[in-house]
FIKE-502170 format. One record per residue: residue in three letters; y negated, x, z of N, C-alpha, C, O in turn. Coordinates in steps of 0.05 Angstrom, whole numbers, plus 5000, padded with zeros to 4 digits. Layout:
N
ALAYXZYXZYXZYXZ...
***
This chain:
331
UNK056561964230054161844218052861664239050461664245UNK055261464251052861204272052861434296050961354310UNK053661634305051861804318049061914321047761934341UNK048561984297046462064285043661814279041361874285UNK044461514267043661374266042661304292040161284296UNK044761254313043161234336040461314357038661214371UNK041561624347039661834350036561824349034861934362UNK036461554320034461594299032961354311030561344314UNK035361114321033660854328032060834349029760744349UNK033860974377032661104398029661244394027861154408UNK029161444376027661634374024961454365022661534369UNK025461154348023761084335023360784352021560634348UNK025460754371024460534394022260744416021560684438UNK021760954403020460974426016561124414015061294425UNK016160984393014560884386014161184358012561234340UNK016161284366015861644339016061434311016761204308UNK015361624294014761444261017661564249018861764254UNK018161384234021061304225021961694207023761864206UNK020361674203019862044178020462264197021862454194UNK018862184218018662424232021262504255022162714263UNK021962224259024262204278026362344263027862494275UNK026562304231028162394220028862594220031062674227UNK026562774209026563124206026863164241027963374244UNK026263054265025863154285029563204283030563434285UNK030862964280033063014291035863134277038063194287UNK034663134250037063174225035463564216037463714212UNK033663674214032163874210034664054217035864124197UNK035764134246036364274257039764204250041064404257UNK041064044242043264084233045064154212044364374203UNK047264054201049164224185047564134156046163924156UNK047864264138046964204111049163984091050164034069UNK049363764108051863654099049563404075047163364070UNK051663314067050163044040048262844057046062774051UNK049962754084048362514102045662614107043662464105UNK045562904114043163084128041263034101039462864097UNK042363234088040063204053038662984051036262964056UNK041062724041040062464036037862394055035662324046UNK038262424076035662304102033162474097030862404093UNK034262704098030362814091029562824069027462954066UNK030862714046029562664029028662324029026662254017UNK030262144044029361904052026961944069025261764070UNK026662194085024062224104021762254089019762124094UNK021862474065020362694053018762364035016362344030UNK021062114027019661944002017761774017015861674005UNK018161724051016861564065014561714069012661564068UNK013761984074011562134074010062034052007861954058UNK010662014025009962003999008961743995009061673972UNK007661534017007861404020008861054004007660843997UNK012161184002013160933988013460704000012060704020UNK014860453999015560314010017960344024019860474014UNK018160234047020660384064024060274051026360334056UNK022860074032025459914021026660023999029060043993UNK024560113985023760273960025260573961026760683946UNK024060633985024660963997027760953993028861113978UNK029060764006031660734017033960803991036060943989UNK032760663978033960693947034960863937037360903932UNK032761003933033361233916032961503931032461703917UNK033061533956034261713977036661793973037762013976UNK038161433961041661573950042761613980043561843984UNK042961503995044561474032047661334020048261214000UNK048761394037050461244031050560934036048760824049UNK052960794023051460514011051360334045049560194054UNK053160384052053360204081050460294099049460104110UNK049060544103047560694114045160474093043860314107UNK044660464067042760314055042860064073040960014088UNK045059904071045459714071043659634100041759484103UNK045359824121043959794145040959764152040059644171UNK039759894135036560014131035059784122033159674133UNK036159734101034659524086034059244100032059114098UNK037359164119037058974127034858974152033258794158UNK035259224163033759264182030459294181029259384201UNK029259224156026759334148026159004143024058914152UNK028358834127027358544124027158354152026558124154UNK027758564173027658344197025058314204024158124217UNK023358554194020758494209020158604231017858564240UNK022058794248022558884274024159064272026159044286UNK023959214260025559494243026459684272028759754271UNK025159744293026559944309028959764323031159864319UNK028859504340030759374353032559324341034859314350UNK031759264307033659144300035959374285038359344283UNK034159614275035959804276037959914297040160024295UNK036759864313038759954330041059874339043259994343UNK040259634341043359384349044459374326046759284329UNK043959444295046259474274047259744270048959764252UNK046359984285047460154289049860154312052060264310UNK049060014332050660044359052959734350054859654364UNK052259664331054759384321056359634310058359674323UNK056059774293057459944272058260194288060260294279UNK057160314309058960514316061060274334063460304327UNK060660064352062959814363065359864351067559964357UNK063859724322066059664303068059794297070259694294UNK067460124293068460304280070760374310073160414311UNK068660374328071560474357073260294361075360354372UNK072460004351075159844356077659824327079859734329UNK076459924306077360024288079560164291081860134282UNK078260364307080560664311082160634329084260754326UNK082060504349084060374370086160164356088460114365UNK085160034332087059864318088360084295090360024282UNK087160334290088460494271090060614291092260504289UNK090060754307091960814335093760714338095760854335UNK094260394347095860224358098260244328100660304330UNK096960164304098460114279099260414269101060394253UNK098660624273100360864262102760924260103661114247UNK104260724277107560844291107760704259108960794239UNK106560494260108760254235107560334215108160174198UNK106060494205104160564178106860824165108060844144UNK106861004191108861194190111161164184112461334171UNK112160924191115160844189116060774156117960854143UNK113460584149113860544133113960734114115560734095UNK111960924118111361194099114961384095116261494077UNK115261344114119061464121120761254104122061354085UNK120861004108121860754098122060914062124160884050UNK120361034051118961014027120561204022122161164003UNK120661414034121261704030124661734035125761954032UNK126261494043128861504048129561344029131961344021UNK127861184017129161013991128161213966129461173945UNK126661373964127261543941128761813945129061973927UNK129661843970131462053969135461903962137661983953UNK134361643975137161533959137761473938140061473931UNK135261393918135461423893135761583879136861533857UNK134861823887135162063872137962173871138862313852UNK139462103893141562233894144262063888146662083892UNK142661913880146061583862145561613837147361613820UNK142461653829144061593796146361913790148061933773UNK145562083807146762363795150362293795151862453784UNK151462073809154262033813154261853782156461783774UNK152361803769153261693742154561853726155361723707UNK154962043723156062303711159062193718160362053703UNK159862263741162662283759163561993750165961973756UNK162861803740163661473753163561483720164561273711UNK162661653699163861593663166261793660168161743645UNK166162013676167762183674171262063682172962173668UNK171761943693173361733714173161533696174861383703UNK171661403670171561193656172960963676175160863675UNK170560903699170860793720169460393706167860343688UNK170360293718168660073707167659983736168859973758UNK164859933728162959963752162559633761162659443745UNK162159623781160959403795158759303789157059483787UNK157459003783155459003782152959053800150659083791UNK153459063826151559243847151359523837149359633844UNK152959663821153459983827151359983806149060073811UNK152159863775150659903750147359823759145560003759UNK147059613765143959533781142559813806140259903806UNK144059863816142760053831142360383819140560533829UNK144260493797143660663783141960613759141360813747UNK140860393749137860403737136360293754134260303741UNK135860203774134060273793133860663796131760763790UNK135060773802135761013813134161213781132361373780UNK135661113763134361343742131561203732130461293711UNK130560993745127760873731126361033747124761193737UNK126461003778124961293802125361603797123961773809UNK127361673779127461953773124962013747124062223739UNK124361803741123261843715120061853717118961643710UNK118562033724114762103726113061813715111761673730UNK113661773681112261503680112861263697111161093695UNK114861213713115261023739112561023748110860833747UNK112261193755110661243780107161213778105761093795UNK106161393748104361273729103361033738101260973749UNK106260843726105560643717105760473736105460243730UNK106460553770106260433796103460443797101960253802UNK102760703792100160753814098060623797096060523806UNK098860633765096360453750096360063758094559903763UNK099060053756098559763766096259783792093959703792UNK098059943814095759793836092959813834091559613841UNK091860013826088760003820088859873801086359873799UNK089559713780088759543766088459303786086459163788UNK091159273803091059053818088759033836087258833836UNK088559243853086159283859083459153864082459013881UNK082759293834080459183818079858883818078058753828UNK082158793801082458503793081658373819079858203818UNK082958423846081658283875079458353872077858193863UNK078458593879075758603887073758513871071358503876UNK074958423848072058383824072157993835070257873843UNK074757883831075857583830076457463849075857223854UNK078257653868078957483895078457613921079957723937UNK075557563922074557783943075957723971075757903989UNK077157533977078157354008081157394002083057324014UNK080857523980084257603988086157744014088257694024UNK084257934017085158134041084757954062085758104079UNK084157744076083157604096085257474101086157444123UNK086957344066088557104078092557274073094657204063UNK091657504087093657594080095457464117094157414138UNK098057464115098457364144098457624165098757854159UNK097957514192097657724209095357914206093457934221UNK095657994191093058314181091458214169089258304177UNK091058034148088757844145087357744174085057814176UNK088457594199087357474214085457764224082957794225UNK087257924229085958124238083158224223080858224230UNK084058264206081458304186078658114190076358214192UNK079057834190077657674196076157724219073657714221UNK078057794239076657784273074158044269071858034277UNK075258244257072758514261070658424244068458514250UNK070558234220068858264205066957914220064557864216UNK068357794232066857634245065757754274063557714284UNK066857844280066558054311062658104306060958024322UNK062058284278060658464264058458094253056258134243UNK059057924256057357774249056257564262054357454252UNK057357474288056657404306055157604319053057524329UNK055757824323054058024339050958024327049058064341UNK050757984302048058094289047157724291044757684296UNK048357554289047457324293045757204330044057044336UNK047257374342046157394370044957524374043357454392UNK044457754365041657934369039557784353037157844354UNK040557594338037057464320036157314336034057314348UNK038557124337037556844353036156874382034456724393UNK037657134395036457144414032857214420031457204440UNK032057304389029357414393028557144374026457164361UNK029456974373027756714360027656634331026656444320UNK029156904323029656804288031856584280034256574287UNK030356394263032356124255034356244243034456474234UNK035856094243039756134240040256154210042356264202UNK037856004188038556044165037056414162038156564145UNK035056514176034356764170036156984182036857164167UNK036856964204039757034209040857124191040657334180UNK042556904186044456954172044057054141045857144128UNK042157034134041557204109041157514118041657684101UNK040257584143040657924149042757934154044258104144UNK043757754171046957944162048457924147050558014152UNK048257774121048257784097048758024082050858104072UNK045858154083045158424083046958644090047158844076UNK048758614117050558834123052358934116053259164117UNK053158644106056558644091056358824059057458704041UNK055459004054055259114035057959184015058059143991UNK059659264030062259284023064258994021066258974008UNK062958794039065458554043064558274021063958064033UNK064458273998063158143987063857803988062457643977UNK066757734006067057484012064957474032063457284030UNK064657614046062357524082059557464069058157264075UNK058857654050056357704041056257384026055457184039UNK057257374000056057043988056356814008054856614006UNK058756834034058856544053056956614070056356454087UNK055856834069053356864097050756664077049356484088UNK050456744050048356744041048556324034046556194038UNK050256234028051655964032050955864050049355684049UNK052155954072051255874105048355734105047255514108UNK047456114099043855974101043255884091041355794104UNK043255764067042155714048042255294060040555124057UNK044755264073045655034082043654944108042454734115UNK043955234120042455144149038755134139037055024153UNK038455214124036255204112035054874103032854754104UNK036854824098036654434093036854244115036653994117UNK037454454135037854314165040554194181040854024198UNK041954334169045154284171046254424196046854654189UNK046654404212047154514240049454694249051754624243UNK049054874260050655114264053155044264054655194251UNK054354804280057654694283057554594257059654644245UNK056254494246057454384220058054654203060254684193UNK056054864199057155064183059255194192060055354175UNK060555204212062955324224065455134203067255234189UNK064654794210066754764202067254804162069454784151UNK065454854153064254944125064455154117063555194094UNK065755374131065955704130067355774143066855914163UNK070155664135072755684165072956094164072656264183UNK073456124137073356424133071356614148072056814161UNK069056544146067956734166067456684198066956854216UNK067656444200066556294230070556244240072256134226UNK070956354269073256194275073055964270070755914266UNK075255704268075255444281074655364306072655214310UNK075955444321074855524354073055534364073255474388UNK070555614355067655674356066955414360065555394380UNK067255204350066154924339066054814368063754774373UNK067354754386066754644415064254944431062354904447UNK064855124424062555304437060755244430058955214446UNK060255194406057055194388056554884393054154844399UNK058054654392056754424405055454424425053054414428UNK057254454439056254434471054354614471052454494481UNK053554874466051455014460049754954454048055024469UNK048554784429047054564414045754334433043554234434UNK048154274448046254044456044854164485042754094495UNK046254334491044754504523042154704507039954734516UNK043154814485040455024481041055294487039455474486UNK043555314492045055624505046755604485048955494488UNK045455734452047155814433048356154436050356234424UNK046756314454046556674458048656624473050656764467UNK048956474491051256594508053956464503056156544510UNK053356204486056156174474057456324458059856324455UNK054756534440055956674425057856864430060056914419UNK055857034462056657214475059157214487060257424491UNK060656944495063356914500064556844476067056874476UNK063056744448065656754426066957094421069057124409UNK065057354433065357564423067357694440068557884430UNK067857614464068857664476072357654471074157814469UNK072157274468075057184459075557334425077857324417UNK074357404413074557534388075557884397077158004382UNK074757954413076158264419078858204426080858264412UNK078958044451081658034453084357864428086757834424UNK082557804421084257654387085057884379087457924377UNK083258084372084558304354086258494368087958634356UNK085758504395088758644404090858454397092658534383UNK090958154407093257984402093858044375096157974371UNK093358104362093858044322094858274326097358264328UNK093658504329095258784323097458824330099058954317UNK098158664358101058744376103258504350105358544338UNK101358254354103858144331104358294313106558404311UNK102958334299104258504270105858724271107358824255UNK104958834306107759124306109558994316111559144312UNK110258814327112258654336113958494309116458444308UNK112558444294113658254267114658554250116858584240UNK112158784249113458914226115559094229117559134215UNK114559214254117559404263121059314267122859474274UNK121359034262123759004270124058904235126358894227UNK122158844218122358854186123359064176125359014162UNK122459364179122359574166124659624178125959734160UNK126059614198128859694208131059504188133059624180UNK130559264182132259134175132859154145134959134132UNK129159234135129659264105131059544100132359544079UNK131059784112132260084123135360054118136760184104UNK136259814137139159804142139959574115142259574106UNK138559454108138859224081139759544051141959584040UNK137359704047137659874031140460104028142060164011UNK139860164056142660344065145060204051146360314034UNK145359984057147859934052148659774022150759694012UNK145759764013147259633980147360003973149360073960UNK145660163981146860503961149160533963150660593944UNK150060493998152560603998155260373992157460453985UNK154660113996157159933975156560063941158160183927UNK154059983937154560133907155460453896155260533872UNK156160593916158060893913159960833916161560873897UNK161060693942163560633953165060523932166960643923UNK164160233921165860113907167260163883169360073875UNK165560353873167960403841170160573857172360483854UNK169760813875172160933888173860843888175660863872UNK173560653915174760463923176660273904178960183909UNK175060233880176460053857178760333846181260343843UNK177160473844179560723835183060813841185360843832UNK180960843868183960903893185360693886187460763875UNK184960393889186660153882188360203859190860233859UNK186560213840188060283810190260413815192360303814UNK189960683822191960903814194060843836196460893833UNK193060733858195160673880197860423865200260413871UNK196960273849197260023846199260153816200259993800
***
């Protein structure tokens, strides 16, 4: 998609009309939903709607709206399209380099998952053998064979997978900053979605738009992140009363690092807010490699431990009634 988008900003920085760039460049490709949606977003701008209006009910997808719209309230619709296209294809490659780096431990765990229900499955079936033997069981053994026949049983699983989308929900409707303050992978989380808002904050300021208008376009972007979206709109709403950029840092620890706050002073009083930004973005890339490596460093020696933790209550809880057995009859 930000392939294509790019395509479009290019075509329309270079003075082609937003409609035409469209059909010029989407006409000739696959008949996919993105393709449709746009020429019929082209076909409503012919019709001469409003381009905000158009956006709407074109039906784009929502992040692709999101982009458009914001990009239409700047007032400077080709530049500014473009630099939220070229933020979002950024975003998305440093994305996949952090989906890359994290696969080994995504995997592991996926295995982790798949070795604790193959051990379950195969202990409660020794409950048969361990009445037959009118064995008297351990309380590890009894505990781990209803664990064992609660995972054999389909409504388990139901009623796993309904909790989490309920759980879900319940965050995203209530605790939108939940995913943020999660440890490790929260920070991470934080760094791309501030990465993505300092960037659109430096492309404003640098063309002269005040910090409370700013920050209400990129407001606009966060379509999906609805913690970024109400503290962007907060922000402005503050800097709007004349409250100064370090002070909203320290007022919006969630979206603004802490750290930022000596950049943006000293910035403030020199007048070189762009290029302090431009080095907060900097120390923000390399944050998110640092975060990623901790978390495979913290989780991979977790998932080994919780592996060898599981292993061995299945197999004390088989072992031990035997074991109590052999005693018996030896005895």
């Amino acid at each position: 998609m930000y392939e294509t988008m790019l395509l479009i900003s290019q075509a329309v920085q270079s003075n082609l009309p937003l409609g035409e760039a469209i059909r010029l460049l989407v006409s000739g490709g696959k008949n996919n939903r993105l393709n449709r949606s746009l020429l019929r977003f082209a076909a409503l701008l012919d019709e001469g709607l409003e381009p905000q209006t158009a956006v709407r009910k074109a039906k784009l997808p929502r992040r692709l709206t999101a982009l458009l719209e914001t990009a239409f309230k700047s007032g400077n619709f080709p530049e500014y399209f473009a630099e939220l296209t070229e933020t979002e294809q950024e975003r998305s490659k440093t994305f996949q380099i952090l989906t890359n780096l994290l696969a080994y431990p995504i995997l592991l765990f996926g295995i982790t998952l798949a070795v604790v229900e193959i051990l379950a499955f195969t202990t409660w079936k020794f409950e048969a053998i361990f009445l037959d033997f009118d064995m008297n069981l351990p309380l590890l053994t009894e505990r781990v064979i209803i664990f064992s026949r609660m995972l054999a049983q389909p409504e388990t699983y139901f009623i796993l997978i309904g909790g989490i989308l309920v759980l879900f929900l319940l965050i995203r409707l209530f605790f939108s900053s939940f995913w943020f303050r999660i440890p490790i992978l929260g920070t991470l989380f934080c760094s791309l979605a501030s990465q993505k808002l300092l960037r659109q904050l430096l492309f404003s300021i640098k063309r002269g738009v005040p910090l409370d208008q700013a920050l209400e376009l990129a407001a606009g972007s966060f379509s999906f992140n609805r913690a970024y979206r109400t503290r962007c709109l907060k922000a402005a709403a503050l800097a709007k009363e004349g409250t100064k950029f370090s002070q909203l840092i320290l007022f919006f620890p969630l979206i603004f690092p802490r750290w930022l706050v000596p950049f943006i002073q000293t910035a403030e009083k020199n007048d070189t807010i762009p290029s302090a930004l431009q080095r907060s973005l900097e120390v923000l890339k390399a944050d998110q490699i640092g975060s990623a490596f901790l978390f495979y460093s913290v989780f991979i020696p977790t998932i080994y431990l919780f592996l060898f933790f599981v292993f061995m209550c299945f197999t004390l809880a088989l072992l031990s009634p035997f074991v109590g057995l052999v005693t018996a009859l030896s005895g």
